[in-house]
C-alpha positions as CSV (number, residue, x, y, z in Angstrom):
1,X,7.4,-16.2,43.9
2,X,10.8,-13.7,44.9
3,X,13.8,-15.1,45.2
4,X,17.3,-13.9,45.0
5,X,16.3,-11.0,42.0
6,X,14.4,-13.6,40.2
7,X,11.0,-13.3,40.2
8,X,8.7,-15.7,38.6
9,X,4.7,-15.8,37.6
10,X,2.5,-18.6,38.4
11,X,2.2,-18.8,34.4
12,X,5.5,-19.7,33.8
13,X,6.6,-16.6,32.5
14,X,9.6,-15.2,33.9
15,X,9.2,-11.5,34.2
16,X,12.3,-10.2,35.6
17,X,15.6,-10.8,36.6
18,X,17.7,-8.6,38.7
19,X,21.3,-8.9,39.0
20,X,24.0,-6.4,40.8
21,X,26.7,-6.9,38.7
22,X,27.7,-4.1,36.3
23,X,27.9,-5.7,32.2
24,X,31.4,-6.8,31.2
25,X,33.4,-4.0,28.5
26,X,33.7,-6.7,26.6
27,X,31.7,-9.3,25.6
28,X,34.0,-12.8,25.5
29,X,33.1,-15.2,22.8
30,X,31.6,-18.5,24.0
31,X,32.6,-21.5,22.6
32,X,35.5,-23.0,21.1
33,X,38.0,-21.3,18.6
34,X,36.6,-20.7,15.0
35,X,37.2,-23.0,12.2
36,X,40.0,-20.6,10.6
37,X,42.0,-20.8,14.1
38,X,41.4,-24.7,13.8
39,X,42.9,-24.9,10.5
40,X,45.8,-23.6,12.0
41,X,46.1,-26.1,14.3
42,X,48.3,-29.5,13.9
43,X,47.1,-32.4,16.0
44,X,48.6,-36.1,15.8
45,X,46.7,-38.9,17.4
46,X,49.2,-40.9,19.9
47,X,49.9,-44.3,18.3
48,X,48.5,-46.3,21.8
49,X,45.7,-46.2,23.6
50,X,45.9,-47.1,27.2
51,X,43.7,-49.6,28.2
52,X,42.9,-51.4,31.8
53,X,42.6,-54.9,29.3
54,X,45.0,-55.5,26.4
55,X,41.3,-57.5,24.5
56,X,40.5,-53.4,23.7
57,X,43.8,-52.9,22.2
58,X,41.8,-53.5,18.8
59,X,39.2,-51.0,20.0
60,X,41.8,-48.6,20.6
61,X,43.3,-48.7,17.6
62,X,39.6,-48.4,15.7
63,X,39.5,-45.1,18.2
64,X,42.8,-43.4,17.0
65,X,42.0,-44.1,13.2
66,X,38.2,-42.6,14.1
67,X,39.7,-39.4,15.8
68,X,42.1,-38.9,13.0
69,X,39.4,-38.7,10.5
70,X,36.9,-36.8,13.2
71,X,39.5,-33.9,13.8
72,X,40.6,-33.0,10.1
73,X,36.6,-33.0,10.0
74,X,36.2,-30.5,12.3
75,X,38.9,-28.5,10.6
76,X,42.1,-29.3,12.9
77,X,45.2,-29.9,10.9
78,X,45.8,-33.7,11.6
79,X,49.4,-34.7,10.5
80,X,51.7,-38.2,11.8
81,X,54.0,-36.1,14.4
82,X,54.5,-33.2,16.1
83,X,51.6,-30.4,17.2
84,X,48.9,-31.0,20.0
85,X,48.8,-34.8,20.8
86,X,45.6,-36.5,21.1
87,X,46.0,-39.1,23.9
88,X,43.4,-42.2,24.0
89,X,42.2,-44.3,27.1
90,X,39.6,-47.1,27.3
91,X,38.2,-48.4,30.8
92,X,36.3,-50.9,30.8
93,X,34.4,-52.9,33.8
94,X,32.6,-55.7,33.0
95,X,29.0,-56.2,35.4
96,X,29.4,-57.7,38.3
97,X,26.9,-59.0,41.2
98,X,27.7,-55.7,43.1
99,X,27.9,-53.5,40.3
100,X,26.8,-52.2,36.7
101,X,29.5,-52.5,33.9
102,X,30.7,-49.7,33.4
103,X,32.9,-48.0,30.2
104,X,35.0,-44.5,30.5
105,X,36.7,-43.3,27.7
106,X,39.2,-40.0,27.3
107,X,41.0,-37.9,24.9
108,X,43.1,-35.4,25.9
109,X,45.0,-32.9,23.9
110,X,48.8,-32.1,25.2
111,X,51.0,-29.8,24.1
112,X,54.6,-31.5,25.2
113,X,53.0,-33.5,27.6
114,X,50.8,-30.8,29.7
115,X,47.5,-30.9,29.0
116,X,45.3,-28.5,26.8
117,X,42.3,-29.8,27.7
118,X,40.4,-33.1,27.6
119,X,36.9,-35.1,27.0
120,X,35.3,-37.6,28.7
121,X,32.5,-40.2,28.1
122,X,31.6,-42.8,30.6
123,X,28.4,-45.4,29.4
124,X,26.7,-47.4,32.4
125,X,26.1,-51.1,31.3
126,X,27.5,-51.0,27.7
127,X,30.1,-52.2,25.4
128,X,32.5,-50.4,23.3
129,X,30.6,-49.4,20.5
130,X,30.5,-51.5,17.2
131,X,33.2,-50.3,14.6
132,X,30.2,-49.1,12.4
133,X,29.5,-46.7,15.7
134,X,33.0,-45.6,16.7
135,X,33.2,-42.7,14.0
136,X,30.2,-41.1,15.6
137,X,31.9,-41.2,19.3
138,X,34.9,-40.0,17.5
139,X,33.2,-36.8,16.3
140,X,31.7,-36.8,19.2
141,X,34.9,-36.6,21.2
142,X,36.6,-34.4,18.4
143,X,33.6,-31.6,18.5
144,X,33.4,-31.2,22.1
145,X,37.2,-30.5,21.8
146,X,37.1,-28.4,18.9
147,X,34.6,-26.2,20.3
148,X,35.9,-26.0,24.0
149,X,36.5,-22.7,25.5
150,X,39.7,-24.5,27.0
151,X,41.3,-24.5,23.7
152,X,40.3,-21.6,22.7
153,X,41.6,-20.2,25.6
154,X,45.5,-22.3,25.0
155,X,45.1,-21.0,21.4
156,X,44.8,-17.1,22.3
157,X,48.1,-14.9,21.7
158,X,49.5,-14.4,25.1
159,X,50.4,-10.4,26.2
């Protein structure tokens, strides 16, 4: 099978891929920033969560205390004020006749209120997780920030 440079053997084994484009001078790093530039970093954790039903205020709060921990573990400097801010939000829809319940939560990091970069997880027909469970979506949420190329890209000196 040939198609578009890349062609394939009926074994599976891909033999050869062609590509017109010249190799970049230099190689860009993927991932997020290293754990030395996240040491440098101060994050705080916004003292609300916004939520579309004040019955997950509790569940926010168990969210912000779970990210606080989940970030100095990924090697951010967390501290009260000041630094990136660390926004919360908790959606939830209960099931319906018409539709599945559905539960969407987001941290975004902000630096005076524009956004860094930001996280997402949205669960189809479940609950917020029980508070034994909410430190693993934390570091959850706090990994996929600490290692996004967004930040690392906010974080790079500018020329």
């Amino acid at each position: 099978m040939k198609a578009s440079g890349l062609r394939l053997q009926a074994s599976g084994l891909v033999l050869a891929a062609a590509c017109a484009h010249t190799a970049p001078l230099a190689v860009q790093p993927l991932g997020g920033p290293s754990r030395e530039e996240l040491a440098k970093v101060t994050v705080s954790v916004a003292p609300d969560t916004v939520v579309n039903d004040s019955v997950l205020q509790d569940r926010g709060a168990q969210l912000r205390a779970a990210l606080a921990k989940a970030f100095a573990d990924e090697g951010f400097k967390v501290v009260e004020q000041g630094g990136l801010v660390a926004t919360t939000s908790i959606d939830y829809t209960p099931w319906t006749a018409v539709s599945a319940a559905s539960l969407y939560i987001v941290v975004a990091l902000q630096n005076e209120g524009v956004s860094v970069d930001q996280v997402e997880v949205q669960k189809i027909n479940e609950a917020f997780p029980e508070p034994a469970k909410v430190g693993e979506l934390a570091h959850s949420l706090a990994h996929a920030l600490a290692t996004s190329p967004r930040l690392r890209e906010y974080l790079a000196p500018k020329n």
